[in-house]
Every structure is written in structure tokens, then in C-alpha cells.
C-alpha positions as CSV (number, residue, x, y, z in Angstrom):
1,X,12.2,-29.7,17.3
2,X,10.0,-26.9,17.6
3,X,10.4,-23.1,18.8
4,X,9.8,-22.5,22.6
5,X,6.2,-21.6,22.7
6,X,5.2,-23.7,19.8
7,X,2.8,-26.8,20.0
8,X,4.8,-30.3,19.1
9,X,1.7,-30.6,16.2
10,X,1.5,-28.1,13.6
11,X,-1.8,-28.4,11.7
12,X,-3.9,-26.2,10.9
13,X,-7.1,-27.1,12.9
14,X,-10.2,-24.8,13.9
15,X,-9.1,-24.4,17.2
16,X,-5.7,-23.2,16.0
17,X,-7.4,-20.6,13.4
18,X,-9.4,-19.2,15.8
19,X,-6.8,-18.1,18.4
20,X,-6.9,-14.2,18.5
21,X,-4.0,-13.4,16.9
22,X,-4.1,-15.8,13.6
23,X,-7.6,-14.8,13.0
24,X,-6.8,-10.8,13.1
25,X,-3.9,-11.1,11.1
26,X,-5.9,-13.5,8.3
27,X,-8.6,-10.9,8.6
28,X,-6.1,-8.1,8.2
29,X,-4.6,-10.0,5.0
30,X,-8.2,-10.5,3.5
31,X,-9.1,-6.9,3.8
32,X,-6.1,-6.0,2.1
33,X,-5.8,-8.6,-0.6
34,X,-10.0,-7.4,-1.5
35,X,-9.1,-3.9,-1.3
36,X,-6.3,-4.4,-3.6
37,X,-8.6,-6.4,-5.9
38,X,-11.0,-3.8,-6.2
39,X,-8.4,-1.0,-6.7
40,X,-7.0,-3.0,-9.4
41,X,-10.3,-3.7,-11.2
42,X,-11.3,0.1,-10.8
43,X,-8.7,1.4,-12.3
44,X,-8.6,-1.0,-15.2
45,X,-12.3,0.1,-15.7
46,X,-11.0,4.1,-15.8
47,X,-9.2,3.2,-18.1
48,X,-6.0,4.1,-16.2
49,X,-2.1,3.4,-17.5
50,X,-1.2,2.4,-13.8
51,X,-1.6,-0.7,-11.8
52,X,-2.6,-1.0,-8.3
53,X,0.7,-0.6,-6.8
54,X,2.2,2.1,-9.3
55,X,-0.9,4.1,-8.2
56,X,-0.2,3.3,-4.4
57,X,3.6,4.2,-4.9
58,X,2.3,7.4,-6.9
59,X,-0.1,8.3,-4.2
60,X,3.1,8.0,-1.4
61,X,5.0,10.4,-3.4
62,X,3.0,13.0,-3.8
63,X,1.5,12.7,-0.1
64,X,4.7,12.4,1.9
65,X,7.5,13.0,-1.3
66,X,10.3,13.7,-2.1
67,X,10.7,10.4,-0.5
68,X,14.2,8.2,-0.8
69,X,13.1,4.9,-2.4
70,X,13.4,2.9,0.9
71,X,10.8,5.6,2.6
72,X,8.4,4.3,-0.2
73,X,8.6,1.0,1.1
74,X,7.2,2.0,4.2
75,X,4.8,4.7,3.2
76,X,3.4,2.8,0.1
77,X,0.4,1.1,1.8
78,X,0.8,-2.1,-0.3
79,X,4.1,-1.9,1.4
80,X,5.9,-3.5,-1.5
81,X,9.5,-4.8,-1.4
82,X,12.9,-2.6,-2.3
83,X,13.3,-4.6,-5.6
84,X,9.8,-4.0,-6.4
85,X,9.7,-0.1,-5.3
86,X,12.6,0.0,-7.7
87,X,11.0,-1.1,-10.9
88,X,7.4,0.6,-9.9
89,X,9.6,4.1,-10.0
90,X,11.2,3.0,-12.9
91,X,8.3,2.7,-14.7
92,X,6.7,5.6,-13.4
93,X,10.0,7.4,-14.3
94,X,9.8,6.4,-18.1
95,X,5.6,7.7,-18.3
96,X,7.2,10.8,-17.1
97,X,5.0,10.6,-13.4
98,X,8.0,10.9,-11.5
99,X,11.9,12.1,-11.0
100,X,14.7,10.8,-9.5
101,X,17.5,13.7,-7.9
102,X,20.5,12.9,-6.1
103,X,19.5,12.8,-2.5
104,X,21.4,16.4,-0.9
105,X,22.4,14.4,2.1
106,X,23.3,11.3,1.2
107,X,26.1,10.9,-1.4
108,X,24.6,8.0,-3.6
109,X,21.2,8.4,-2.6
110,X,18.3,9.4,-4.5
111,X,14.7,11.1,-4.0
112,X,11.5,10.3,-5.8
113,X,9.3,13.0,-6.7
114,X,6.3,13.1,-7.8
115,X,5.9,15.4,-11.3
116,X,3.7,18.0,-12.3
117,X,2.0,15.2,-14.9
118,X,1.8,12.9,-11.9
119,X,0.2,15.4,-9.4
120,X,-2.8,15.5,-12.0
121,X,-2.5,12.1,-12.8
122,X,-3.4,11.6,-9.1
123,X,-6.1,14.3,-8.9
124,X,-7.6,12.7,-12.1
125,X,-7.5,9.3,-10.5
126,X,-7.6,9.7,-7.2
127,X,-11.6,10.9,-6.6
128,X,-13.0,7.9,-8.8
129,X,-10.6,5.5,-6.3
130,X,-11.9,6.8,-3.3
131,X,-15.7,7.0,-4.3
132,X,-15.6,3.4,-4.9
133,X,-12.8,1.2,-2.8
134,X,-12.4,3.9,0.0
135,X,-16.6,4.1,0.2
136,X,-16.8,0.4,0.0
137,X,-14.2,0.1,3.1
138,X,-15.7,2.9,4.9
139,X,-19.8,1.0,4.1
140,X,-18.7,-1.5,7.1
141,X,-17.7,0.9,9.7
142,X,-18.9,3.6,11.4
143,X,-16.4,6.8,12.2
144,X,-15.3,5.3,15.6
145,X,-14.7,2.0,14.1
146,X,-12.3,3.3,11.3
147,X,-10.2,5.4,14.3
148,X,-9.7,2.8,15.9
149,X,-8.7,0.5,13.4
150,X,-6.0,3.3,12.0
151,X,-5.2,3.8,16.1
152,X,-4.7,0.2,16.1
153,X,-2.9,-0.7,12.7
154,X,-1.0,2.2,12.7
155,X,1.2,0.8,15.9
156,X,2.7,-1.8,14.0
């Protein structure tokens, strides 16, 4: 029986992939999954230690850090899983990029920060990244565009 709301028939036709909301959020997961992509393969190409999502877990750290591991899930814009935050810090950890401290207000808890090997790990990294994913994002928009795609995204 299907959810209130939901059609009886469940295929995947044109007219169903073109309703508003399943085309902005395929669109949304296409941008993302290029983006990534091309991080991936840049970094590769400079010869960097890290992988797409160490670097984006990196790049949370030392932008909003000390962060508690569950913060990273949400700042990290490849917004990986718990589980995976936890072994991307890990490794990071043993290449010496970041530090784990007991968390001063919660007993248990930790906080990631970013090292001072990391920081210029990042500064290293970082301008290379942006000259060729960030440009090649930014090549399809103009300035208003991009503010209100971050107005819009950013509300969810």
C-alpha cells in the first residue's frame, strides 16, 4: 500500500523526473557528485596525500575547528557519515594533520583540531583547489546566481 500522497504506480517515467522537486534534487546530486570528481582528480594530479573527503574534513577544521566530530558531519560539505568522519580523522590523526583533546564540556567527548602541519597543508592545497573546481563551478554563474544558490541551499 503506498504512503498518503504517493501515486499507486511507482516508475520512473519522464513525467515523474521532471516534477520540480526530483529534478532539483538530481541536479543538486549531479553537481555534487562532478564537483567531487574533479576535486578528487585535482588533487591526485598535485600530487597530494589526501583524498577528496580527508581534504573536505581538513578544510572544516581549520575553517570552523576545534570542531567535536559530530559538528564535522555537518560542516564537512561532502557531509560524510559519523563512521566515516571517524576514520577520515583517524587518518588525518596518524599524518600528523590533526589532534584530538578531550572536549572541556563534555566528559567523553572530544575536539578535532586542525595542526600547525595541516593549516599549511591547506594553504598549500587549498589555492590550486579553488583555481580549478571552485573556477569551474563559479564559469556557470554569475555573482547573483551563486547567492542565491548558497541563500537557497543553505536553508536546508
Amino acid at each position: 500500500m503506498p504512503a498518503p500522497g504517493v501515486p499507486e504506480e511507482q516508475h520512473l517515467d519522464t513525467e515523474r523526473l521532471a516534477r520540480p522537486d526530483i529534478r532539483a534534487l538530481l541536479a543538486v546530486l549531479s553537481t555534487a557528485s562532478q564537483l567531487q570528481m574533479r576535486g578528487q582528480a585535482d588533487l591526485r594530479r598535485m600530487g597530494s596525500p589526501l583524498k577528496i573527503h580527508e581534504f573536505d574534513v581538513l578544510v572544516a577544521v581549520v575553517a570552523h575547528g576545534p570542531l567535536r566530530p559530530s559538528d564535522i558531519t555537518r560542516k564537512a560539505s561532502l557531509a560524510p557519515n559519523p563512521t566515516t568522519v571517524s576514520s577520515i580523522v583517524s587518518r588525518l590523526e596518524k599524518r600528523g594533520l590533526v589532534t584530538r583533546q578531550s572536549h572541556p564540556d563534555f566528559g567523553g567527548g572530544v575536539l578535532v583540531e586542525a595542526t600547525e602541519r595541516g593549516s599549511e597543508m591547506l594553504d598549500q592545497l587549498f589555492p590550486e583547489v579553488e583555481r580549478k573546481v571552485i573556477s569551474w563551478f563559479r564559469g556557470h554563474f554569475s555573482d547573483e546566481e551563486l547567492i542565491a544558490i548558497a541563500e537557497i541551499l543553505e536553508r536546508i
